[in-house]
N, C-alpha and C positions, 0 to 999 in steps of 0.2 A: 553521439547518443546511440548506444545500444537499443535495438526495437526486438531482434528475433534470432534465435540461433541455438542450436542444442548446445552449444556450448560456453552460454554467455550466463555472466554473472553480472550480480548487479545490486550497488549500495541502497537502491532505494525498486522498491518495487510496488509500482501503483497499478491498481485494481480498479478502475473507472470505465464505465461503456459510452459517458459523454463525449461526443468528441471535441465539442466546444473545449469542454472541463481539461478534458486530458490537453489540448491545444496551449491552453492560457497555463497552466502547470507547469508541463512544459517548459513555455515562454520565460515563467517566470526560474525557473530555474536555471534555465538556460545564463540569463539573465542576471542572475547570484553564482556565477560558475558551479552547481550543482547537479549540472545533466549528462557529464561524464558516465554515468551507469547507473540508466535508469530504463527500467524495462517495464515496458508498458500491458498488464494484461486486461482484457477487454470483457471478461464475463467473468464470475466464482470458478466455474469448469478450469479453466485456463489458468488461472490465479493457484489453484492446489497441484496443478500438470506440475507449473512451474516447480512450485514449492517441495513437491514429493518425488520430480523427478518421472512424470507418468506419460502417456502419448503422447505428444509434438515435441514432451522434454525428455523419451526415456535417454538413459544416460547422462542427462546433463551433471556435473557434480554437486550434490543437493549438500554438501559441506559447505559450500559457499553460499551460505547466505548472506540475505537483505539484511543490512546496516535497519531497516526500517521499514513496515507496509502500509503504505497510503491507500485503505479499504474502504470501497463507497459498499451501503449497504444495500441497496436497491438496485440486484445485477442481474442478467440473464443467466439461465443453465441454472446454477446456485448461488443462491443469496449471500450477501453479506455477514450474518449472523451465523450461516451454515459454514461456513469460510475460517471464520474466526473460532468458532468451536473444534473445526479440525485443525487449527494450528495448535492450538492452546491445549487439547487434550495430547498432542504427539510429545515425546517427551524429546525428541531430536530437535523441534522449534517450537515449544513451548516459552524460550527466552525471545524470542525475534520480537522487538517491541512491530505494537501495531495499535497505529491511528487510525480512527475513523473519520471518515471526511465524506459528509454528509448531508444534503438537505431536510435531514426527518428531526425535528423537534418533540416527537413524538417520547415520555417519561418511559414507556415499555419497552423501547428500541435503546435507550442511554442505560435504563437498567440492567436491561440482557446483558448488553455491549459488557460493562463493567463487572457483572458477575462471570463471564467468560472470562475473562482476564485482559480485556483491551487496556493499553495504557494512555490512551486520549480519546476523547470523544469531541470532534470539531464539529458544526455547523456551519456549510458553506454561506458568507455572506454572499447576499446579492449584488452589492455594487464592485462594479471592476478594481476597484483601486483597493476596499477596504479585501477582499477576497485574492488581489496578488499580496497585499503586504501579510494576508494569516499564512499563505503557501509560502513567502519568502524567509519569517520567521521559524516556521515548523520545520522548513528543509535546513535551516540555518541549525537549529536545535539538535536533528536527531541523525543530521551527518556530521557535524563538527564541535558537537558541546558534549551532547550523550554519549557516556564510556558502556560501553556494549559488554557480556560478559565475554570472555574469549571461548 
């Protein structure tokens, strides 16, 4: 599993400051052979570095992107929603699908998300087993079923 490196890419790119969360993710990927390249960022700040290629990432090659962004909405530095707006407004990764995986049940948070241009809106379950089989389905889906544009 890819964690850190100006020069790393990576199919799936999770945005999560839980460490529980990011653990059991993770796990469960791991788990579905899924964790081959997956880079972990831990606040918005960090999550746009990656994506735009900016401090801790400059140079990284911002051509390679995320097969898919696993985006919790409630993160240090910048928000989830602020996150998502700059992907979605750049017309370089405006395609990069991106899931929100989330515990806000909140209709003002699914609306935003969606008029942004998110292309899922998840709610973490609570119990362990039903919250690994939605990570092992969604990683299953948008690494090996969704055709991405090229």
């Amino acid at each position: 599993m890819i964690m850190s490196d100006k020069g790393i890419s990576a199919d799936i790119l999770l945005v999560e400051d839980n460490p529980n969360d990011v653990e059991l993710i993770l796990h469960v990927f791991q788990w579905c052979n899924l964790s081959d390249r997956v880079h972990v960022a831990w606040n918005g700040e960090e999550a746009l570095d990656f994506i735009f290629g900016n401090g801790a990432y400059e140079g990284r090659n911002t051509d390679d992107r995320p097969r898919v962004i696993l985006l919790d909405l409630k993160l240090p530095k910048v928000d989830g929603i602020e996150v998502l707006r700059r992907i979605k407004s750049d017309p370089k990764t405006h395609t990069i699908p991106v899931v929100v995986l989330t515990s806000s049940r909140e209709d003002r948070d699914i609306i935003e998300t969606y008029n942004l241009g998110v292309n899922s809106y998840i709610v973490k379950p609570v119990q362990f087993d039903e919250f690994a089989n939605v990570i092992r389905e969604m990683g299953l889906y948008w690494k090996m079923i969704n055709q991405p544009p090229e």
